[in-house]
NUTINU-543362 format. One line per field, with one value per residue (C-alpha): residue in three letters; x, y, z. Coordinates in pm, 1 decimal. Layout:
// NUTINU-543362
palum = [ALA:...]
east = [X:...]
north = [Y:...]
up = [Z:...]
// end
This chain:
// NUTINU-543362
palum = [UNK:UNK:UNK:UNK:UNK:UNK:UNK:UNK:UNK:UNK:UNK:UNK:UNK:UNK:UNK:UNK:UNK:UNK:UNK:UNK:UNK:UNK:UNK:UNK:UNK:UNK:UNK:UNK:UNK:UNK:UNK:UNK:UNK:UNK:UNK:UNK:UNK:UNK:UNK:UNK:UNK:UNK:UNK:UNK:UNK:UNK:UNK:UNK:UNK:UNK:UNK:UNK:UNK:UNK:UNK:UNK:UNK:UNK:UNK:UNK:UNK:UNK:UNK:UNK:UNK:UNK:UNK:UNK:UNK:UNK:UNK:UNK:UNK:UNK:UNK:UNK:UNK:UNK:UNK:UNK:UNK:UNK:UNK:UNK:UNK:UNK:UNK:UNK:UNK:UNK:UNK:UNK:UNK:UNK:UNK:UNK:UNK:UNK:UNK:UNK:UNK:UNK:UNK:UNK:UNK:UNK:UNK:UNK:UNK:UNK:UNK:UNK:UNK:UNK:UNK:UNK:UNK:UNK:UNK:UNK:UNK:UNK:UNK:UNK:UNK:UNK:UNK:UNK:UNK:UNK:UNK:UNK:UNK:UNK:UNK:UNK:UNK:UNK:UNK:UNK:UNK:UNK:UNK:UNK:UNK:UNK:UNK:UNK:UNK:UNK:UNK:UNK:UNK:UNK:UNK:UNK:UNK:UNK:UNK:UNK:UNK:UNK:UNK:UNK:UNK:UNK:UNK:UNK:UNK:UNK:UNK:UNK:UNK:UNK:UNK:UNK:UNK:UNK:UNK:UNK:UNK:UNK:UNK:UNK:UNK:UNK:UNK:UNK:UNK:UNK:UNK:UNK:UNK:UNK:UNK:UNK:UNK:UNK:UNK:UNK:UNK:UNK:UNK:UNK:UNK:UNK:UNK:UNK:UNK:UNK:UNK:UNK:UNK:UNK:UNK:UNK:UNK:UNK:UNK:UNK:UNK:UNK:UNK:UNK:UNK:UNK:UNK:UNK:UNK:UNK:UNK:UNK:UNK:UNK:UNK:UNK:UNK:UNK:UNK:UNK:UNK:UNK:UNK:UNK:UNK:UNK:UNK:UNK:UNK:UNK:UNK:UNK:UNK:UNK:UNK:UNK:UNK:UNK:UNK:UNK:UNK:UNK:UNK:UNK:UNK:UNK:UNK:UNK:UNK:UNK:UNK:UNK:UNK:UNK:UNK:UNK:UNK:UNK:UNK:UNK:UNK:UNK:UNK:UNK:UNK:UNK:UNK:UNK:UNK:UNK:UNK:UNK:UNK:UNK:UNK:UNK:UNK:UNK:UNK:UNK:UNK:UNK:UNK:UNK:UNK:UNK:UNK:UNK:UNK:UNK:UNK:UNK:UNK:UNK:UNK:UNK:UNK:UNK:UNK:UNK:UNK:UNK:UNK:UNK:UNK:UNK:UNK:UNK:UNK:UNK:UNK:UNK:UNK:UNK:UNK:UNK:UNK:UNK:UNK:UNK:UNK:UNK:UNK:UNK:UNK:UNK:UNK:UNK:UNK:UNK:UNK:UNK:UNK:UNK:UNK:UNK:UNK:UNK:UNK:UNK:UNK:UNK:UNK:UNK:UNK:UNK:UNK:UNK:UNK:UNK:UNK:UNK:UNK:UNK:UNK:UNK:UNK:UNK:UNK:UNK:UNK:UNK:UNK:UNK:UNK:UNK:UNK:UNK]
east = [-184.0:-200.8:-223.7:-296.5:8.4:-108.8:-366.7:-605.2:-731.7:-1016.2:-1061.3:-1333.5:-1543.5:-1719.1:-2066.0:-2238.7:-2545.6:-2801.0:-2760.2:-2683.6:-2864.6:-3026.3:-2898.9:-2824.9:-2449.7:-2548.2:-2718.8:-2395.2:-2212.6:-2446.4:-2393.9:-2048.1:-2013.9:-2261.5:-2041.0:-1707.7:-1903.0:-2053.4:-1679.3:-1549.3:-1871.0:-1831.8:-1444.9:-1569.8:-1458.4:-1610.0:-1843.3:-1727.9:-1979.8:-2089.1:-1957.5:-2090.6:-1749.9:-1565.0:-1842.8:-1790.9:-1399.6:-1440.3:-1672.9:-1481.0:-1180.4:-1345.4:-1431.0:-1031.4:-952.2:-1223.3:-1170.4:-748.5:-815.5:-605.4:-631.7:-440.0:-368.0:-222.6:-175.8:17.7:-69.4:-325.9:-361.3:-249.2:-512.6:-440.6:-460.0:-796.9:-939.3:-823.3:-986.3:-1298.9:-1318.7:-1261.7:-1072.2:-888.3:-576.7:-583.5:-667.4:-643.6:-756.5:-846.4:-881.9:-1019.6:-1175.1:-1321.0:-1628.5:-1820.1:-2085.8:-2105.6:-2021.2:-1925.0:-1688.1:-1505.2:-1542.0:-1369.0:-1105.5:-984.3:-950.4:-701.7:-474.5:-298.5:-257.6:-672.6:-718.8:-524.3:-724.8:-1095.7:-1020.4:-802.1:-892.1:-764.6:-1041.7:-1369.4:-1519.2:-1604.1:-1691.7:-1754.9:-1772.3:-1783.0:-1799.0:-1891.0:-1717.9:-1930.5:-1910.5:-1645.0:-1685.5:-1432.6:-1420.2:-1306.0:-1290.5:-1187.0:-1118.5:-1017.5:-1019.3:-1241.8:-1302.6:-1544.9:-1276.0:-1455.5:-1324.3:-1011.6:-1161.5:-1381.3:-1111.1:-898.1:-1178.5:-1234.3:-833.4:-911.1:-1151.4:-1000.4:-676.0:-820.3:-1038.1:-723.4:-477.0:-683.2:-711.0:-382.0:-291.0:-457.1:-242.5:-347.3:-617.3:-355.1:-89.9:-281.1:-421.2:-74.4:6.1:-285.4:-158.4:175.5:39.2:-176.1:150.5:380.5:128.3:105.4:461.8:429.4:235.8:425.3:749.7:878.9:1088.8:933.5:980.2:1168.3:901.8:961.5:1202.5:943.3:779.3:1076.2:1114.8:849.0:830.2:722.9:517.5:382.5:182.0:-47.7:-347.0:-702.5:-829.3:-858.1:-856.5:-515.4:-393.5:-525.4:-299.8:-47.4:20.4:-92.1:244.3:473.8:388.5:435.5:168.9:255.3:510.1:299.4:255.4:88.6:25.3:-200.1:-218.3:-340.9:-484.3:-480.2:-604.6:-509.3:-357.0:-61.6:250.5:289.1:-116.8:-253.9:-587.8:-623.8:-490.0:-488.6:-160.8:-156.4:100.7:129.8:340.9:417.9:560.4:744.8:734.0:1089.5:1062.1:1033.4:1367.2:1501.1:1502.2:1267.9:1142.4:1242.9:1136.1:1271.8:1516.3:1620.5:1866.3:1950.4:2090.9:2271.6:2425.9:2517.8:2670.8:2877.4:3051.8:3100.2:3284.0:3495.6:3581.5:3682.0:3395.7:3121.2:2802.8:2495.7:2168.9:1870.6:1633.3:1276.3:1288.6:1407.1:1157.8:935.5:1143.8:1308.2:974.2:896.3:1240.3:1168.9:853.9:992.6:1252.8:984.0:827.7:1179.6:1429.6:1601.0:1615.9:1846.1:1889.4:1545.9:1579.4:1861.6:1769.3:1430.8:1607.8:1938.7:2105.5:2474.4:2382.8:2080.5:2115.9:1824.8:1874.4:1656.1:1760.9:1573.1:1772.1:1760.1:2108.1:2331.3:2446.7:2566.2:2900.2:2880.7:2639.5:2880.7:3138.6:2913.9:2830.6:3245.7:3332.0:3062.5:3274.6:3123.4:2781.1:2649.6:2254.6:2050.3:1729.1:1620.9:1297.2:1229.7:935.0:837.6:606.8:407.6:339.4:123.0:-48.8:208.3:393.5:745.5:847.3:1152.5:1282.6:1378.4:1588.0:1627.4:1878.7:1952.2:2226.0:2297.8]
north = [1508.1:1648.3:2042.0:2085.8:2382.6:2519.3:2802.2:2800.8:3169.6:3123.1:3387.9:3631.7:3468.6:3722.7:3545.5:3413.4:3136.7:3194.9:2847.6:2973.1:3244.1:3350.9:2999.5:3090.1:3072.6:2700.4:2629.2:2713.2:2466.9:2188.9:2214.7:2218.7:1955.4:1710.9:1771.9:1659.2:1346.0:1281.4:1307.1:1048.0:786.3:862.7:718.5:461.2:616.0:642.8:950.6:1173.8:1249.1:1570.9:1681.9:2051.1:2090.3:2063.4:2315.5:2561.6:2534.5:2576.8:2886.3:3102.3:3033.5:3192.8:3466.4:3509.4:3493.6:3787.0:3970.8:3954.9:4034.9:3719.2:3367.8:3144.1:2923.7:3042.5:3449.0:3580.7:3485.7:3216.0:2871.3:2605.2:2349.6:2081.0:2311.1:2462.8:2113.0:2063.0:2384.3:2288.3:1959.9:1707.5:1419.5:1288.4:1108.2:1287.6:1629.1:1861.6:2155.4:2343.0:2729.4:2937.5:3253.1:3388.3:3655.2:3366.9:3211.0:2932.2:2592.2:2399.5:2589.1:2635.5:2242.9:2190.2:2449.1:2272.7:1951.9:2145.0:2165.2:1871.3:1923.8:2044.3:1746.7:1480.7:1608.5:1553.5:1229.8:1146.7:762.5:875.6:1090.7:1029.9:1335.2:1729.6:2041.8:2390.9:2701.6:2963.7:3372.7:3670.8:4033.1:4231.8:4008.4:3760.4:3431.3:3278.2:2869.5:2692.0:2291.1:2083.9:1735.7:1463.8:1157.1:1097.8:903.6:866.2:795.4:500.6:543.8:383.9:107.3:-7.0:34.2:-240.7:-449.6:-509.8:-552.2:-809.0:-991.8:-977.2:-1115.6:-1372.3:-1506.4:-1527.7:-1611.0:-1803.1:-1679.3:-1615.5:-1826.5:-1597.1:-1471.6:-1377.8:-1020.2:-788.1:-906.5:-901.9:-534.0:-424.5:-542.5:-403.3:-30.6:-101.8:-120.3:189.6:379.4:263.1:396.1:721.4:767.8:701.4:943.4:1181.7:1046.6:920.7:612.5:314.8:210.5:-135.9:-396.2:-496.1:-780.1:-959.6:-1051.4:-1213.2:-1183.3:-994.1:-797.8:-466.2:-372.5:-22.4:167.2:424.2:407.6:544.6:242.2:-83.2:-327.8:-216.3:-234.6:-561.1:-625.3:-489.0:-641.3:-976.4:-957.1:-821.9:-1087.3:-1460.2:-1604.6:-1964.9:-1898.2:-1693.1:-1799.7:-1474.3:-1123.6:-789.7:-496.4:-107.0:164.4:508.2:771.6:1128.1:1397.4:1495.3:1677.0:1438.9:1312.3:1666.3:1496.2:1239.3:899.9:545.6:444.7:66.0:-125.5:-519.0:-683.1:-1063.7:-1314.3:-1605.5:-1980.8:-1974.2:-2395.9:-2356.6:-2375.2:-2670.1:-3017.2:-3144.5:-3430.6:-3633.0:-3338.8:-2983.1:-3186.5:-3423.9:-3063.7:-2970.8:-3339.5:-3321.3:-2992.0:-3080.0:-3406.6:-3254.8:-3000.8:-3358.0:-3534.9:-3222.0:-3210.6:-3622.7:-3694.5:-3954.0:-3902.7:-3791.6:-3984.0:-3844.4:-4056.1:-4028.9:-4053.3:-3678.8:-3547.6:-3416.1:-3233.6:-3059.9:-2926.7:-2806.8:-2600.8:-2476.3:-2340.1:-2222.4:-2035.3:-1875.9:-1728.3:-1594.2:-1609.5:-1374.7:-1639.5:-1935.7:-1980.8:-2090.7:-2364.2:-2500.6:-2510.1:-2686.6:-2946.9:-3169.0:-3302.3:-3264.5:-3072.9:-2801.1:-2558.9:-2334.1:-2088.8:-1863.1:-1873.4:-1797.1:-2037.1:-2449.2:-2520.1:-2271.6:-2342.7:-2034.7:-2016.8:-2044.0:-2359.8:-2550.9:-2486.5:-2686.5:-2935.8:-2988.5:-2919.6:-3226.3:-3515.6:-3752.0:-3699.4:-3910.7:-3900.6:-3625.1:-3474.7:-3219.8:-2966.2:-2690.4:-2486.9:-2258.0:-2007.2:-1866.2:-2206.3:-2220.2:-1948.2:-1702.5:-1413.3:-1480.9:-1579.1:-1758.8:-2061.5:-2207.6:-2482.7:-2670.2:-2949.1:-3173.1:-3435.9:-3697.6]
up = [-1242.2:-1566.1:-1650.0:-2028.7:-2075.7:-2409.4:-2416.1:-2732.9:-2832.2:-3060.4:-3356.9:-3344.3:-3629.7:-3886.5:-3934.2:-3628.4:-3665.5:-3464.8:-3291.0:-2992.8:-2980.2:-2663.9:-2461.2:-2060.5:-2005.1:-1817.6:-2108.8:-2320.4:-2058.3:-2076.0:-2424.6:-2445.7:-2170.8:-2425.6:-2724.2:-2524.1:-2492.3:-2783.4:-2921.8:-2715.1:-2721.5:-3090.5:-3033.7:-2803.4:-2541.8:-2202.5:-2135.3:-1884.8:-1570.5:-1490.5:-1112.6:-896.9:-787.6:-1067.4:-1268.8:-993.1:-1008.2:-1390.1:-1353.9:-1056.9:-1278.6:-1603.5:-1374.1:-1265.5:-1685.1:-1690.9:-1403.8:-1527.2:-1847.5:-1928.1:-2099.6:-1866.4:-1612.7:-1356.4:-1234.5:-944.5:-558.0:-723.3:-649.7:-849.7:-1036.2:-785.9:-452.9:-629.7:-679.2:-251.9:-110.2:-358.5:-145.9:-426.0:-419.3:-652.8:-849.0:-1124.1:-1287.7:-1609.9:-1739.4:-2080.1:-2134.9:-2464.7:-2543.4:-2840.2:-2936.4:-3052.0:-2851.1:-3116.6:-2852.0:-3186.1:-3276.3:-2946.7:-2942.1:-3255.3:-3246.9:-2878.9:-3078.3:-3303.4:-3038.3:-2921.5:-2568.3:-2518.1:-2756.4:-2531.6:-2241.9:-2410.1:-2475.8:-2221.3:-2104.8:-1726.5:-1692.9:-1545.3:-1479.4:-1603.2:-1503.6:-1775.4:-1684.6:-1899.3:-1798.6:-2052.9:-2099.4:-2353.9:-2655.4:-2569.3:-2345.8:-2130.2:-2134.3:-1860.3:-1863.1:-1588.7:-1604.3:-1315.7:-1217.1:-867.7:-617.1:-315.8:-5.7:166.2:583.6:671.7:862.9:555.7:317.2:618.5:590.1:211.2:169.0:395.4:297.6:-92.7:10.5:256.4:1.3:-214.8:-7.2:265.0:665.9:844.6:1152.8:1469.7:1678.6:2045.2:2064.2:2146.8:1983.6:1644.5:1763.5:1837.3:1471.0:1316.6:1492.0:1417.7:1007.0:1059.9:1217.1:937.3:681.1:816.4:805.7:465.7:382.4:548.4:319.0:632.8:693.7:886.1:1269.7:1310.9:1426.1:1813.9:1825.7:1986.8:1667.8:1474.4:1134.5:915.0:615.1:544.5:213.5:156.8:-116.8:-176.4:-409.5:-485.4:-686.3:-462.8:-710.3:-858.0:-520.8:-473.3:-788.8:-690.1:-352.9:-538.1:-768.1:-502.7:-242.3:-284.7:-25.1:-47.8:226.9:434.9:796.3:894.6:743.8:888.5:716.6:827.9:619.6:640.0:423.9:379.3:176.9:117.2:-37.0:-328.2:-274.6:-242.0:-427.5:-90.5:-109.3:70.5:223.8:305.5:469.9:489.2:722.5:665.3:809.1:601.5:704.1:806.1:820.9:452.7:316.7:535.9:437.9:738.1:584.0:880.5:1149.3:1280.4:1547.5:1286.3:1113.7:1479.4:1538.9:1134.4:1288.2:1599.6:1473.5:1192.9:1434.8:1659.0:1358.9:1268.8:1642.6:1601.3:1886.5:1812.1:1722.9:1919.3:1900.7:2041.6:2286.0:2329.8:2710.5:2714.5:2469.9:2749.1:2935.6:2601.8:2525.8:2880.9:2884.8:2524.5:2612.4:2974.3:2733.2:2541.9:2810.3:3023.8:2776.5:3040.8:3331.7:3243.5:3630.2:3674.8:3359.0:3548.1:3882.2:3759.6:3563.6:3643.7:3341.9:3233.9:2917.0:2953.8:2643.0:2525.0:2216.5:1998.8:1589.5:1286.2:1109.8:1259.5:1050.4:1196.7:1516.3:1769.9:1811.9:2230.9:2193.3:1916.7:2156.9:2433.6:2206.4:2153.0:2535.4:2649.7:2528.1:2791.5:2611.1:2381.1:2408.1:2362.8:2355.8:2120.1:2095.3:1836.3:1933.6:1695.5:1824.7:1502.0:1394.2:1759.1:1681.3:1949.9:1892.1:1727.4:1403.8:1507.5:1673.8:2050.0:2030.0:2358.5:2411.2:2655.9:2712.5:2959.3]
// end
């Protein structure tokens, strides 16, 4: 937000024209507001559009100038521009404004004399701006200008705003894998939560555990297609499995205008990095058989005949990774290990030890069930092995 600090007093001029003469103090706006723009089309600039609020801002504030006898911005126990621009009902990213007086009533004059100045200059032809509002008040013989400039925006609701980030980045990115109704609702809330803690200049809330690794990108913005830019350059989407995102929109201490607040949560491929040219189980068995050869035990070899029942106790895992009992009472083999990882080439400490401790074993089955891939809650691994 931008508030123009300098304060231009015209001089009372000796010789009026009669151009003026007899215009309506709207008139005297409407003339004032077409000269601002015929400066900047003139500069190729974009013309500035005409907004109610801003005009009635701009007016009840050359009243305050009269009523204080003062040319200024700001006077004791009054609003600032922003917090005028809130209680108005405008929202916006952006605002500025521009003050003179003088005994003329000539609108070209008080025109050129605020391009004099550099700081009422820089705000008439700001490129930030998109809109205006004049106001301009009379005591006896001199007038009281008021212009106020901002940058608006219509707030769409929070669920359209979801929807059209959506749809962009889906288009770009193509459709995430689906998850189940209410674990992709619970994500979409936990996005909507995050972003209204960041509004609030609050820290986030760790995901649940549940869901395995994911990352968490936040930012506010009024203009959707810079987000879209934005979230474009920050996230590299080849190694998306999965992403949601939640909107909010409100204002705040440092948004007092309104603002969006989005946040994205995604999920990586975590099978990415590996070299699994030859399969998943293929860097479980290269682990598993280079802690055997620093341990001076022969290798394992894995056997198709126990590929069934690793995928049955994987799963099983998944769903009770709490009840090892009832993996091992259901299955009878001399090796039954079952472990969740994020990371296929680093072995747990307790299962390398197994894998050392069952010298008798020499075949084994392996299964790595990874549940995002399948369209289920968990961006991680179960590993099940068996040996016999």
């Amino acid at each position: 937000m931008l508030v123009c600090g300098l304060v231009l007093a015209l001089p009372i001029l000796g010789s009026q024209t009669v151009e003026d003469l007899g215009l309506s103090l709207e008139q005297l706006e409407d003339k004032l507001f077409f000269l601002v723009n015929q400066e900047r089309s003139g500069r190729g600039l974009p013309e500035l559009h005409f907004d109610p609020l801003l005009r009635a801002m701009a007016r009840a504030h050359s009243q305050k100038m009269i009523q204080e006898n003062k040319l200024a911005h700001d006077f004791p126990n009054y609003k600032t521009l922003a917090d005028r621009a809130t209680q108005t009902g405008l929202y916006f990213s952006d605002i500025g404004e521009n003050v003179a007086c003088s005994d003329t009533f000539i609108m070209r004059f008080f025109h050129e004399h605020l391009l004099t100045s550099s700081g009422h200059r820089e705000n008439i032809l700001s490129r930030r701006f998109t809109h205006l509002g004049i106001g301009i008040g009379r005591s006896g013989t001199r007038h009281y200008v008021t212009q106020e400039f901002s940058t608006l925006f219509e707030p769409l609701t929070k669920l359209e705003m979801e929807r059209e980030m959506e749809e962009k980045l889906k288009i770009l990115w193509g459709r995430p894998i689906e998850l189940p109704p209410a674990s992709a609702a619970e994500m979409k809330e936990y996005g909507r939560r995050m972003s209204s803690l960041f509004l609030q200049d609050q820290a986030p809330k760790k995901i649940h555990d549940s869901f395995g690794v994911a990352y968490l990108y936040r930012l506010t913005f009024t203009d959707k297609e810079t987000a879209f830019d934005t979230i474009c350059a920050a996230i590299n989407a080849d190694k998306l499995l999965y992403w949601s995102l939640g909107v909010t929109f409100d204002r705040s201490a440092k948004n007092i205008g309104g603002t969006y607040a989005l946040s994205l949560i995604s999920f990586p491929d975590l099978r990415d990095p590996l070299d699994a040219a030859d399969g998943l189980k293929t860097v479980i068995l290269k682990s598993l058989n280079k802690i055997r050869k620093n341990n001076d035990l022969l290798s394992l070899t894995m056997t198709s005949n126990l590929a069934k029942p690793t995928m049955e106790i994987a799963e099983l895992f998944y769903q009770s990774p709490n009840n090892q009992n009832l993996i091992k009472k259901k299955y009878r083999y001399k090796l039954i290990l079952a472990y969740k990882t994020i990371s296929l080439d680093m072995i747990p400490d307790d299962i390398a030890q197994k894998i050392v401790n069952g010298t008798q074993i020499h075949s084994i089955g392996i299964h790595v069930f990874y549940p995002l891939a399948q369209g289920l809650p968990g961006n991680y691994f179960i590993v099940a092995i068996l040996g016999k």
